[in-house]
mmCIF file of the N, C-alpha and C atoms, coordinates in Angstrom:
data_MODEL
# 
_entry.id   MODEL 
# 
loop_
_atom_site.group_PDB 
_atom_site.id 
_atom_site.type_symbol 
_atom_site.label_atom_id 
_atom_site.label_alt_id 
_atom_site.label_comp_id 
_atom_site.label_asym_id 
_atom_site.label_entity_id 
_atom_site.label_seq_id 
_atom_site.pdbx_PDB_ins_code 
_atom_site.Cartn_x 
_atom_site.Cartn_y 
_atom_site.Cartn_z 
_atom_site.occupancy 
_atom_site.B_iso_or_equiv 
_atom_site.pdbx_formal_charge 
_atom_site.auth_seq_id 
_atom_site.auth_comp_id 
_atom_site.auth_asym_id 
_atom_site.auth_atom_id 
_atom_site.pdbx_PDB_model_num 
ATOM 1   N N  . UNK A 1 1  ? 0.841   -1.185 0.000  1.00 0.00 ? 1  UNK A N  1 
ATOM 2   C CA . UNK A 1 1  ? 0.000   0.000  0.000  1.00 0.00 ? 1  UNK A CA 1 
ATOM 3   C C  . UNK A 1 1  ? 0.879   1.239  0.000  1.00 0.00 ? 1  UNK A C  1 
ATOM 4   N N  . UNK A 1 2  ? 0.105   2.173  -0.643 1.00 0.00 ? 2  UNK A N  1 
ATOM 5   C CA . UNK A 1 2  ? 1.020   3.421  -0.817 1.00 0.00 ? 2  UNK A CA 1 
ATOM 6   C C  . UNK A 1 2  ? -0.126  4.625  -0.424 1.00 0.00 ? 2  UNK A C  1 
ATOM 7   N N  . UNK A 1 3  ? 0.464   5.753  -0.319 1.00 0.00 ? 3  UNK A N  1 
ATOM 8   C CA . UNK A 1 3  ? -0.347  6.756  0.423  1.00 0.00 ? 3  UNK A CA 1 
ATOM 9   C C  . UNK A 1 3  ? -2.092  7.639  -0.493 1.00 0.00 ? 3  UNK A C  1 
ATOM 10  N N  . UNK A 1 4  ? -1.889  6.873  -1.871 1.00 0.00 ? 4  UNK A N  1 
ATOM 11  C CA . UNK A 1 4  ? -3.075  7.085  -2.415 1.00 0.00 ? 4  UNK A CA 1 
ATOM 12  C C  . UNK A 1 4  ? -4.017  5.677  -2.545 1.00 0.00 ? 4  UNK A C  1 
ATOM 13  N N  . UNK A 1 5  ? -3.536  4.662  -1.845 1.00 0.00 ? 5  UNK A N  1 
ATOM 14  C CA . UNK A 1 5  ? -4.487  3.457  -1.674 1.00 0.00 ? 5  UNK A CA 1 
ATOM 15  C C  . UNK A 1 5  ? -5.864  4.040  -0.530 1.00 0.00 ? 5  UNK A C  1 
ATOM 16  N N  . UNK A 1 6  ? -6.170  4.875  -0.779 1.00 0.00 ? 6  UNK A N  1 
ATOM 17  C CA . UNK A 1 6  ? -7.018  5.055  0.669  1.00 0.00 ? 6  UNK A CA 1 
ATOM 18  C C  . UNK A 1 6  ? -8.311  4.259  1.244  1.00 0.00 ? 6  UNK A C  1 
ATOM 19  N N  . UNK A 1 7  ? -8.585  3.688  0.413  1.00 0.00 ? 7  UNK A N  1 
ATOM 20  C CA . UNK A 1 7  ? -9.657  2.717  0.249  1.00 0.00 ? 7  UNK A CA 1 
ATOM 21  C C  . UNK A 1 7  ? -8.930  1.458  1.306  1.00 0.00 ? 7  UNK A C  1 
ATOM 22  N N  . UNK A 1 8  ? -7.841  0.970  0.657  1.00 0.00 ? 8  UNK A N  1 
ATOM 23  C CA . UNK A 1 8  ? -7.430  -0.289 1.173  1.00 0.00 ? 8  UNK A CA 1 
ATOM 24  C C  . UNK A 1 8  ? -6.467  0.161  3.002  1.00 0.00 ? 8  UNK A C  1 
ATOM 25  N N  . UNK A 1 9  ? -6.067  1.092  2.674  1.00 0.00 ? 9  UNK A N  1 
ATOM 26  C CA . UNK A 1 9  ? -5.432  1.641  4.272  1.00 0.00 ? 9  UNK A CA 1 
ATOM 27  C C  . UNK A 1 9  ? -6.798  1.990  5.440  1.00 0.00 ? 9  UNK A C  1 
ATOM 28  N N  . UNK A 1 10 ? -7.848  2.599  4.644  1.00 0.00 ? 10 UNK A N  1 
ATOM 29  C CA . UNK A 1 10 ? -8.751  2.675  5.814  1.00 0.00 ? 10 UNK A CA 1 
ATOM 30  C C  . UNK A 1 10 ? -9.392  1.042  5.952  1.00 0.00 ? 10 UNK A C  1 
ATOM 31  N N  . UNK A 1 11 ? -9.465  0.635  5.427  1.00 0.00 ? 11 UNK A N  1 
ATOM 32  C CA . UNK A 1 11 ? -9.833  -1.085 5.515  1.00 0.00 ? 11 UNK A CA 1 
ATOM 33  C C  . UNK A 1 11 ? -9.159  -1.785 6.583  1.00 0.00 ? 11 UNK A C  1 
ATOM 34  N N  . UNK A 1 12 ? -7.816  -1.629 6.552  1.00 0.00 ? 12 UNK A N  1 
ATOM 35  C CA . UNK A 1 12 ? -7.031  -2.174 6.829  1.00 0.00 ? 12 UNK A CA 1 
ATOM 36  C C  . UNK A 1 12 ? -6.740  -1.197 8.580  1.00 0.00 ? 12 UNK A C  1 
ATOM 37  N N  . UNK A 1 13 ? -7.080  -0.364 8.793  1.00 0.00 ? 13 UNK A N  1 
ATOM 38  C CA . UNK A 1 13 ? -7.583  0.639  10.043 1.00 0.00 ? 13 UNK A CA 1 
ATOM 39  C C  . UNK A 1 13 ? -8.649  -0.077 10.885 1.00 0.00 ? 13 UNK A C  1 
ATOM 40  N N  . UNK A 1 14 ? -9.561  -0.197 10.033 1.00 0.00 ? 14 UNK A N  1 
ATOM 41  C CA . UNK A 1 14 ? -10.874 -0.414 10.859 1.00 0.00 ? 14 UNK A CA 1 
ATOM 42  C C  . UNK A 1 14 ? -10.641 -2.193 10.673 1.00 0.00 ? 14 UNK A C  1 
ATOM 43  N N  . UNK A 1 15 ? -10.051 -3.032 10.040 1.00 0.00 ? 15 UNK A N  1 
ATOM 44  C CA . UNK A 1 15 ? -9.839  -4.013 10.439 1.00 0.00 ? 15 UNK A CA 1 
ATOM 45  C C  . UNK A 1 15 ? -8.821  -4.120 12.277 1.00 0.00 ? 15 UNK A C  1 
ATOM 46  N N  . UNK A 1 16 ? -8.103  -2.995 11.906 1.00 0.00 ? 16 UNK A N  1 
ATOM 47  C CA . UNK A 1 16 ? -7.157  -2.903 13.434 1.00 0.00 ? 16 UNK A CA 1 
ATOM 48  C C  . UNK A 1 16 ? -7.804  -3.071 14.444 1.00 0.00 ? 16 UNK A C  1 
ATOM 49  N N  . UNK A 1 17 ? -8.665  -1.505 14.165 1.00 0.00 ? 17 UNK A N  1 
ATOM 50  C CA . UNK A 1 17 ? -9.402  -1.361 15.457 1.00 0.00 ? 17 UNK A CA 1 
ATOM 51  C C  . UNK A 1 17 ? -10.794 -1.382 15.612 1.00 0.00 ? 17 UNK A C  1 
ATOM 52  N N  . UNK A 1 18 ? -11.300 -2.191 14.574 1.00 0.00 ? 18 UNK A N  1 
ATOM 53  C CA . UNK A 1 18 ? -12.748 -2.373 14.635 1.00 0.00 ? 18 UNK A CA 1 
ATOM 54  C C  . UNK A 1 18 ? -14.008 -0.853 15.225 1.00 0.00 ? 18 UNK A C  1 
ATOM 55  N N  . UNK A 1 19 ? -14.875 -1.231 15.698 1.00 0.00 ? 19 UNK A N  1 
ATOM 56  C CA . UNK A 1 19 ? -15.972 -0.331 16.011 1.00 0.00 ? 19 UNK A CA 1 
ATOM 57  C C  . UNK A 1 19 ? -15.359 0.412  17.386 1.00 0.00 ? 19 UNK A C  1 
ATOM 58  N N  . UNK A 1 20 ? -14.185 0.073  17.694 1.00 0.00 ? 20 UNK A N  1 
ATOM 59  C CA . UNK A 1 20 ? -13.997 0.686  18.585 1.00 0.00 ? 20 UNK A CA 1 
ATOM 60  C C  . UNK A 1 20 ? -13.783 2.153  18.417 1.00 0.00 ? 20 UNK A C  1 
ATOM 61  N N  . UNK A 1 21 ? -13.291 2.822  17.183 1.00 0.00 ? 21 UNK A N  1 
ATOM 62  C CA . UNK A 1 21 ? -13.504 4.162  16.703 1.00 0.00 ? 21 UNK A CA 1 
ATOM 63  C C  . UNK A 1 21 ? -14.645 3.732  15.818 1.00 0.00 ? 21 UNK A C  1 
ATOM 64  N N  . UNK A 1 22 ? -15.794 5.123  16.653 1.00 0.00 ? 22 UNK A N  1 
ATOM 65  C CA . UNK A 1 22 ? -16.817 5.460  15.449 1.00 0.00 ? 22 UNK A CA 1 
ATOM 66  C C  . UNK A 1 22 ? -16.585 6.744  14.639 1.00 0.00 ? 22 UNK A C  1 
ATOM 67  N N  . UNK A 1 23 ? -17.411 6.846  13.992 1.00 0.00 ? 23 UNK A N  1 
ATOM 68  C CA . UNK A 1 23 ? -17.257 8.470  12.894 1.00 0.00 ? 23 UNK A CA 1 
ATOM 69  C C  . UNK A 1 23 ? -16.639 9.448  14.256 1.00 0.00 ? 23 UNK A C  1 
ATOM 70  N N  . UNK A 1 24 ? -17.302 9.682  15.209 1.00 0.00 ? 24 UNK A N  1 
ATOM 71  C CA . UNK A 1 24 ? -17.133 10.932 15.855 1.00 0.00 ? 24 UNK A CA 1 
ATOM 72  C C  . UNK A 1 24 ? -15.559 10.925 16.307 1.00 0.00 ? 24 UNK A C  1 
ATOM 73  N N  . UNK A 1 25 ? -15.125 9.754  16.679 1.00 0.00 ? 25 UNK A N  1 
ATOM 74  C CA . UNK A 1 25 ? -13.893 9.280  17.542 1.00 0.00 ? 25 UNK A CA 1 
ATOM 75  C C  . UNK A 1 25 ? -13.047 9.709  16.030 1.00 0.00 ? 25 UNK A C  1 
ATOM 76  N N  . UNK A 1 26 ? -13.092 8.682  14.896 1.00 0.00 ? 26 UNK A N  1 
ATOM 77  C CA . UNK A 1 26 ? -12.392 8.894  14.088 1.00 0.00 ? 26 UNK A CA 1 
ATOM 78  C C  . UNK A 1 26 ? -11.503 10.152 13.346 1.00 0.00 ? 26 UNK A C  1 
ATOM 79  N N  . UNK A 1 27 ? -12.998 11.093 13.283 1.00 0.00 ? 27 UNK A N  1 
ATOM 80  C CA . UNK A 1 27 ? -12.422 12.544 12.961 1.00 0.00 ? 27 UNK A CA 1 
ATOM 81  C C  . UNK A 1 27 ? -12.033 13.443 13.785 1.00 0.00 ? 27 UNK A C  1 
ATOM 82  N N  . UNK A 1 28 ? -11.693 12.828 15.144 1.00 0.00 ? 28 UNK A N  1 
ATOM 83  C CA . UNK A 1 28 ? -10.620 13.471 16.191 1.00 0.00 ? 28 UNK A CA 1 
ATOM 84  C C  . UNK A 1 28 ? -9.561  12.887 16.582 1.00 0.00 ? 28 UNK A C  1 
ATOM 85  N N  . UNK A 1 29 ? -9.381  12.252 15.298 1.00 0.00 ? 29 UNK A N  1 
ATOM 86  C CA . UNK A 1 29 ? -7.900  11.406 15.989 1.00 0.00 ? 29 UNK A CA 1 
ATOM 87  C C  . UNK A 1 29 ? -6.580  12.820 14.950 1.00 0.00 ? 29 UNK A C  1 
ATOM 88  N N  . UNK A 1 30 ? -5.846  12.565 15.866 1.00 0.00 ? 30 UNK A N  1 
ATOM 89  C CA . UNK A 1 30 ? -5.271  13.981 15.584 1.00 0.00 ? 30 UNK A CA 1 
ATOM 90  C C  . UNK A 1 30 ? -4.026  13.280 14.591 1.00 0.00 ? 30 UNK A C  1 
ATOM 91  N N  . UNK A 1 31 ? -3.853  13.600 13.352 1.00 0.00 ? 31 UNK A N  1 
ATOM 92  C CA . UNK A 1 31 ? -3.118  13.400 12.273 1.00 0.00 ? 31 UNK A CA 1 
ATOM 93  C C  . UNK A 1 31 ? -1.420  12.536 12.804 1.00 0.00 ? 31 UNK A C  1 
ATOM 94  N N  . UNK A 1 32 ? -0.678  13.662 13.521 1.00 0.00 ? 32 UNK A N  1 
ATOM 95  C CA . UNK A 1 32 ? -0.206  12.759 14.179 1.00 0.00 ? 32 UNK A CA 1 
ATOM 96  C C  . UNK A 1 32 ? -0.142  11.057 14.588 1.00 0.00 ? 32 UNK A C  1 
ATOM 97  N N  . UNK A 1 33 ? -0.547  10.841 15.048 1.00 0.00 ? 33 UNK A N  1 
ATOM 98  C CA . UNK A 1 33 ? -1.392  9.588  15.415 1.00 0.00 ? 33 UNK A CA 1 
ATOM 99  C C  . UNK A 1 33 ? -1.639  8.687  14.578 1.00 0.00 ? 33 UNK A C  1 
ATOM 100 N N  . UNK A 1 34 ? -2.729  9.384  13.610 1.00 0.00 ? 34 UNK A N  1 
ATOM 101 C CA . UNK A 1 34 ? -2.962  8.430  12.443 1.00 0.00 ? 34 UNK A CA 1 
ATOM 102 C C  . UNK A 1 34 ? -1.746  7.891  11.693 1.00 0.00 ? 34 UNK A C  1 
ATOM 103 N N  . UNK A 1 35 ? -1.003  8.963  11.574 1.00 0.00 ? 35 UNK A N  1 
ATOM 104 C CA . UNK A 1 35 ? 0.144   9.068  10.127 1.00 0.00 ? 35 UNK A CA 1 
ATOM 105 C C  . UNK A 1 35 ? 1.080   7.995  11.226 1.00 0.00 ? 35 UNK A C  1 
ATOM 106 N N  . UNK A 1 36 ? 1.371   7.760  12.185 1.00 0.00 ? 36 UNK A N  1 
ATOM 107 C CA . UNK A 1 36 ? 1.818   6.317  13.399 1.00 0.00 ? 36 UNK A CA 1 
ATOM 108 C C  . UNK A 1 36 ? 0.928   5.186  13.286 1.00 0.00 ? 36 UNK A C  1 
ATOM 109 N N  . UNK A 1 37 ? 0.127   5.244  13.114 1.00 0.00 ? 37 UNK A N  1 
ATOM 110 C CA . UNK A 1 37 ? -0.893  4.256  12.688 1.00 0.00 ? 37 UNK A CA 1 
ATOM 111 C C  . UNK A 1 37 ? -0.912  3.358  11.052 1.00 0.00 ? 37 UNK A C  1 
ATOM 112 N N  . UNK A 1 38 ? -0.435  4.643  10.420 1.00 0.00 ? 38 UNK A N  1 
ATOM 113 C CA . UNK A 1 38 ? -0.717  4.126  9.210  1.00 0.00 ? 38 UNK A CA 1 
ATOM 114 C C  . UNK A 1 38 ? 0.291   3.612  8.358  1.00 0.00 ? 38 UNK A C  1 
ATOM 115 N N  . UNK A 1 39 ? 1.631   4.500  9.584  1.00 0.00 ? 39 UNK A N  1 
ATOM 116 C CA . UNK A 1 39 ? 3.073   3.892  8.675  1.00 0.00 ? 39 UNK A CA 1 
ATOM 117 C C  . UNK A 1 39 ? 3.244   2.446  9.462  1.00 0.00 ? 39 UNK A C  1 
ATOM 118 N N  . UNK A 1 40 ? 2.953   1.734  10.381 1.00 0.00 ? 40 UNK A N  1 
ATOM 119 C CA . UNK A 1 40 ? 2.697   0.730  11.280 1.00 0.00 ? 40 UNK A CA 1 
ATOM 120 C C  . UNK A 1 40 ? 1.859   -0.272 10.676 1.00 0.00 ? 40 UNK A C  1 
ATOM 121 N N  . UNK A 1 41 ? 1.132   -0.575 9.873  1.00 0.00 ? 41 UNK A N  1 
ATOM 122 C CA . UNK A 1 41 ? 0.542   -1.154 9.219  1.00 0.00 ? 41 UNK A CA 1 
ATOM 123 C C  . UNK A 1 41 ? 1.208   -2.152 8.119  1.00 0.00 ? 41 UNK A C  1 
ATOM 124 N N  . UNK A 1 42 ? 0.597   -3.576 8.539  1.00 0.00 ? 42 UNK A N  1 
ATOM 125 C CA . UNK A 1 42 ? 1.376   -4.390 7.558  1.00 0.00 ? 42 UNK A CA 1 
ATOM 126 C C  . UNK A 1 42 ? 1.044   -4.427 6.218  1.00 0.00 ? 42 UNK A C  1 
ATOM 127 N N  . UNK A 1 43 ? 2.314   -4.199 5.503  1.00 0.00 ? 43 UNK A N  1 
ATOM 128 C CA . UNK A 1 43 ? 2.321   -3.906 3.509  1.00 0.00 ? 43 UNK A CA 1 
ATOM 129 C C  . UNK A 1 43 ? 2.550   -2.283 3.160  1.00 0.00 ? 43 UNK A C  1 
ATOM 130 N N  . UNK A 1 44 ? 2.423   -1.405 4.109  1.00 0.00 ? 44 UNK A N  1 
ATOM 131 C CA . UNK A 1 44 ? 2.510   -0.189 3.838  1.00 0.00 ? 44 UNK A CA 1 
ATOM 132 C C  . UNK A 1 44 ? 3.705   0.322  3.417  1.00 0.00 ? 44 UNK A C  1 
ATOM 133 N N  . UNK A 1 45 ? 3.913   0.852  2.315  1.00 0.00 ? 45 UNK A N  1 
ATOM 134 C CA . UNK A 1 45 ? 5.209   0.919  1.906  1.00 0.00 ? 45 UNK A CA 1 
ATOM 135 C C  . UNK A 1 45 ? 5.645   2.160  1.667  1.00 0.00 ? 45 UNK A C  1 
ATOM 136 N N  . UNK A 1 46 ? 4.646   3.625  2.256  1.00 0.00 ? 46 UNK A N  1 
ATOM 137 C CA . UNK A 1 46 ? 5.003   4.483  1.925  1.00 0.00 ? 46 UNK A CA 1 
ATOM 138 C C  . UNK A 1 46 ? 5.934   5.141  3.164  1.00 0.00 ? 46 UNK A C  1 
ATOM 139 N N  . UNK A 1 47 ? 6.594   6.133  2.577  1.00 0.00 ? 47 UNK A N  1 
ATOM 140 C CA . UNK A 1 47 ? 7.193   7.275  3.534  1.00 0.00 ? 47 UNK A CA 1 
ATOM 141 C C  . UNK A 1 47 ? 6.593   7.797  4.213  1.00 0.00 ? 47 UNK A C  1 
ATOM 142 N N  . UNK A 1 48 ? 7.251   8.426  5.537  1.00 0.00 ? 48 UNK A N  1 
ATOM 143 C CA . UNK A 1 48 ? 6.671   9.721  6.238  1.00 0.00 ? 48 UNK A CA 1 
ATOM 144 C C  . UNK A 1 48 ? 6.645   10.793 5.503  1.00 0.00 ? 48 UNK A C  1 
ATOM 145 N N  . UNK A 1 49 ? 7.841   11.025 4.855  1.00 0.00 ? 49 UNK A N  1 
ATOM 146 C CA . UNK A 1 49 ? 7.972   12.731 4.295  1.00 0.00 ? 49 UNK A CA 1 
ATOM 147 C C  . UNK A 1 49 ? 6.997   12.320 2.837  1.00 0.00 ? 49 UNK A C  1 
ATOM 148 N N  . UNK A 1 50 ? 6.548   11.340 2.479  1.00 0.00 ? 50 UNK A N  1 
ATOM 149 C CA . UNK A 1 50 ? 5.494   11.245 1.126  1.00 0.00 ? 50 UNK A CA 1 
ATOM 150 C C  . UNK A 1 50 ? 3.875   11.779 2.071  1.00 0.00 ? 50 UNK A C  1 
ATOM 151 N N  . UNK A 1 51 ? 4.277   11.605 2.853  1.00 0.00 ? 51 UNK A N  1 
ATOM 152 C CA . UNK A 1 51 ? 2.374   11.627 3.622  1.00 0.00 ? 51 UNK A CA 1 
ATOM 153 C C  . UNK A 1 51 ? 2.247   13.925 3.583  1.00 0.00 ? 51 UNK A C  1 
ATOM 154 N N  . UNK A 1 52 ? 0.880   13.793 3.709  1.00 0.00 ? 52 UNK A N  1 
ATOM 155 C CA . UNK A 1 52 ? 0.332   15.496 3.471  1.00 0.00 ? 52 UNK A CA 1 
ATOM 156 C C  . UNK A 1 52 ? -1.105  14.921 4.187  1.00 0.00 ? 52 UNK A C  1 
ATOM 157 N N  . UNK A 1 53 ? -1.024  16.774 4.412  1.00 0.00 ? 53 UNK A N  1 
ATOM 158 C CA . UNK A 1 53 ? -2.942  16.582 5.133  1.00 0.00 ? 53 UNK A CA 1 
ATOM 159 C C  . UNK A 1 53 ? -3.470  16.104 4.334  1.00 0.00 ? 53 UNK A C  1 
ATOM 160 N N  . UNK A 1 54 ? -3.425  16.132 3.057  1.00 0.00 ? 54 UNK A N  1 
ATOM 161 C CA . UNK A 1 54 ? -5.034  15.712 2.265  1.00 0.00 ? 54 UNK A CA 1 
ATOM 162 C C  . UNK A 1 54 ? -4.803  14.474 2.078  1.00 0.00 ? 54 UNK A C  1 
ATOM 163 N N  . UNK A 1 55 ? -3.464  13.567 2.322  1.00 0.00 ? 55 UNK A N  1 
ATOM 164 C CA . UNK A 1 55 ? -3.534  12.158 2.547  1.00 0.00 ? 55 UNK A CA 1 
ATOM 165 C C  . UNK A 1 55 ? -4.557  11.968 3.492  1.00 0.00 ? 55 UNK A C  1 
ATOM 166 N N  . UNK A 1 56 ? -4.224  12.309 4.662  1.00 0.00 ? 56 UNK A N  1 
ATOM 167 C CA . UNK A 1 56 ? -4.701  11.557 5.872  1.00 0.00 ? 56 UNK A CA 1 
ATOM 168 C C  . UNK A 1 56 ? -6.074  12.079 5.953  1.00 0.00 ? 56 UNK A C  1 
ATOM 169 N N  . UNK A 1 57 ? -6.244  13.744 5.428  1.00 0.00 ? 57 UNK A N  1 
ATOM 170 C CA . UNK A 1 57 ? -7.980  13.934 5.690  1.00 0.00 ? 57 UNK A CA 1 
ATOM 171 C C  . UNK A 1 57 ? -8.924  12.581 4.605  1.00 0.00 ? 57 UNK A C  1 
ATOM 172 N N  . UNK A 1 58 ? -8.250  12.038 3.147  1.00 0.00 ? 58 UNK A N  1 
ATOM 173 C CA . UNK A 1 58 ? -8.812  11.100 2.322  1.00 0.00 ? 58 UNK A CA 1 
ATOM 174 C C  . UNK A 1 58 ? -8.594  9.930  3.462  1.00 0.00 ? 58 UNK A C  1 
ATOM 175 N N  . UNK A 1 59 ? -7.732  9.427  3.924  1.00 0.00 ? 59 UNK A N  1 
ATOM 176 C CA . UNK A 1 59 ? -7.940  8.130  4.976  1.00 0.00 ? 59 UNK A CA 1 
ATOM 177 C C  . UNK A 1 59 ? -8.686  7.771  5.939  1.00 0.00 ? 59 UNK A C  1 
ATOM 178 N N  . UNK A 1 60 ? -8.913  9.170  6.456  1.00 0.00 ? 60 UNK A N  1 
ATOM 179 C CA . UNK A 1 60 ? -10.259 9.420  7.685  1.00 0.00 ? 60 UNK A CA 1 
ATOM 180 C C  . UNK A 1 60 ? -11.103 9.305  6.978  1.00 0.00 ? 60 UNK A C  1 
ATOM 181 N N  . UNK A 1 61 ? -12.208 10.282 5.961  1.00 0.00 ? 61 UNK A N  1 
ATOM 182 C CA . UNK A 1 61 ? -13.023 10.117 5.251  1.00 0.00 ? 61 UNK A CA 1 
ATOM 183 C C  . UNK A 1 61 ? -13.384 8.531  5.096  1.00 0.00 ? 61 UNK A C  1 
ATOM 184 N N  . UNK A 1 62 ? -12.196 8.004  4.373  1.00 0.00 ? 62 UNK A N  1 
ATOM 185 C CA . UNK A 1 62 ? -12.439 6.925  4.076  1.00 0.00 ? 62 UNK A CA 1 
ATOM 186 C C  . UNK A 1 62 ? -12.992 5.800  4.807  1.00 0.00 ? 62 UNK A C  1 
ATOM 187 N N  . UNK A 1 63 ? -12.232 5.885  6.456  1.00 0.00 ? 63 UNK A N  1 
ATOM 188 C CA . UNK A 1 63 ? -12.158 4.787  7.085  1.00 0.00 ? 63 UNK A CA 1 
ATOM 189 C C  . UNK A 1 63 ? -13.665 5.640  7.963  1.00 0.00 ? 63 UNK A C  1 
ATOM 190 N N  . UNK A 1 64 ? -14.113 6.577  8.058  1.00 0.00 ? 64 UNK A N  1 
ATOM 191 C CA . UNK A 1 64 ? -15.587 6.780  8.430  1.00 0.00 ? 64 UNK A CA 1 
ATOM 192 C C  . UNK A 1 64 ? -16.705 6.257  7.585  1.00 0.00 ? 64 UNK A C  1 
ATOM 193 N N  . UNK A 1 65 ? -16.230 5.979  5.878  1.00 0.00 ? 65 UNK A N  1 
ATOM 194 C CA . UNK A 1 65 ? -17.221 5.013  5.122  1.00 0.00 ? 65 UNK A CA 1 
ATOM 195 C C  . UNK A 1 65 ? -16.926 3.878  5.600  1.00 0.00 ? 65 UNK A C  1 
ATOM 196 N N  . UNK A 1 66 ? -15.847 2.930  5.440  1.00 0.00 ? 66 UNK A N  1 
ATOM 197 C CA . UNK A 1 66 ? -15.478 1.901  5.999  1.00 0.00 ? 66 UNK A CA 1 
ATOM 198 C C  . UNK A 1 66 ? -16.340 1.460  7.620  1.00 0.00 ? 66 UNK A C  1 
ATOM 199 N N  . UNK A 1 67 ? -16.293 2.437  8.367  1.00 0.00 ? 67 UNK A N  1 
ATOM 200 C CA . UNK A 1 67 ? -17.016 2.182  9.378  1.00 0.00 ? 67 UNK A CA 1 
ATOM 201 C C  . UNK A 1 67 ? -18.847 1.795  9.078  1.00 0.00 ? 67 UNK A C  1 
ATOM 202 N N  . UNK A 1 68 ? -19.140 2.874  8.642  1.00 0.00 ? 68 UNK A N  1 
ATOM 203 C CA . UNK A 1 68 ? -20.651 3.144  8.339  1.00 0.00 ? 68 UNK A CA 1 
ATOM 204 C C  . UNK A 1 68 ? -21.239 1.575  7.529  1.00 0.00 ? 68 UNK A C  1 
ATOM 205 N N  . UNK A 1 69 ? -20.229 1.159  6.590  1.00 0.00 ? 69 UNK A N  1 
ATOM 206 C CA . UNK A 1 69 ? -20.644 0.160  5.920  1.00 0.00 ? 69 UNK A CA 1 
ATOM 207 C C  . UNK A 1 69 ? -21.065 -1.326 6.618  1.00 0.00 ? 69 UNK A C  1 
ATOM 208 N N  . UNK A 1 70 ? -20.166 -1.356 7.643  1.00 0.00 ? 70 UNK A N  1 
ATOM 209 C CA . UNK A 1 70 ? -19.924 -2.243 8.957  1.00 0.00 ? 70 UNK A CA 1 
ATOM 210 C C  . UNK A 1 70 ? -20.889 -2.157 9.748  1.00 0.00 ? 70 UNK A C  1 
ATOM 211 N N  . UNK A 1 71 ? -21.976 -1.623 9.766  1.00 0.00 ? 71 UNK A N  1 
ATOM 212 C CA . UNK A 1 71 ? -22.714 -0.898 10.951 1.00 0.00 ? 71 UNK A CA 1 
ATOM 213 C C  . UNK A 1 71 ? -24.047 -1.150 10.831 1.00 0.00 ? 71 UNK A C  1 
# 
C-alpha cells in the first residue's frame, strides 16, 4: 500500500481497530497519530515525508465510510 491506496489503508484501520472508533472518535484522531498508525501497518510501503494533510484527511473520510458500511 502506498499513500493514495485510501480505500485499502482505511480497511485495513478499521480491520485494526474495529468499532472501537466510530465516525465521531475517528475525525478526532489527531493526524499525528494516524500518520503512526498508518506507517505501522502491515504492507505499507510508503514514507513519512510522502504523507500530506489531504492524505490523511482522504484516509479518515475513508475509514468513516469503511465504518458506516460495517454498521
Amino acid at each position: 500500500m502506498k499513500w493514495n491506496d485510501y480505500e485499502d489503508i482505511a480497511m485495513a484501520l478499521y480491520e485494526k481497530f474495529g468499532d472501537e472508533f466510530g465516525e465521531n472518535k475517528i475525525y478526532r484522531i489527531r493526524f499525528t497519530d494516524l500518520l503512526e498508525w498508518v506507517l505501522s501497518l502491515p504492507n505499507f510501503e510508503g514514507k513519512r515525508e510522502e504523507a500530506n494533510e489531504g492524505h490523511l484527511e482522504q484516509i479518515q473520510a475513508k475509514w468513516v465510510y469503511e465504518w458506516r458500511d460495517n454498521q
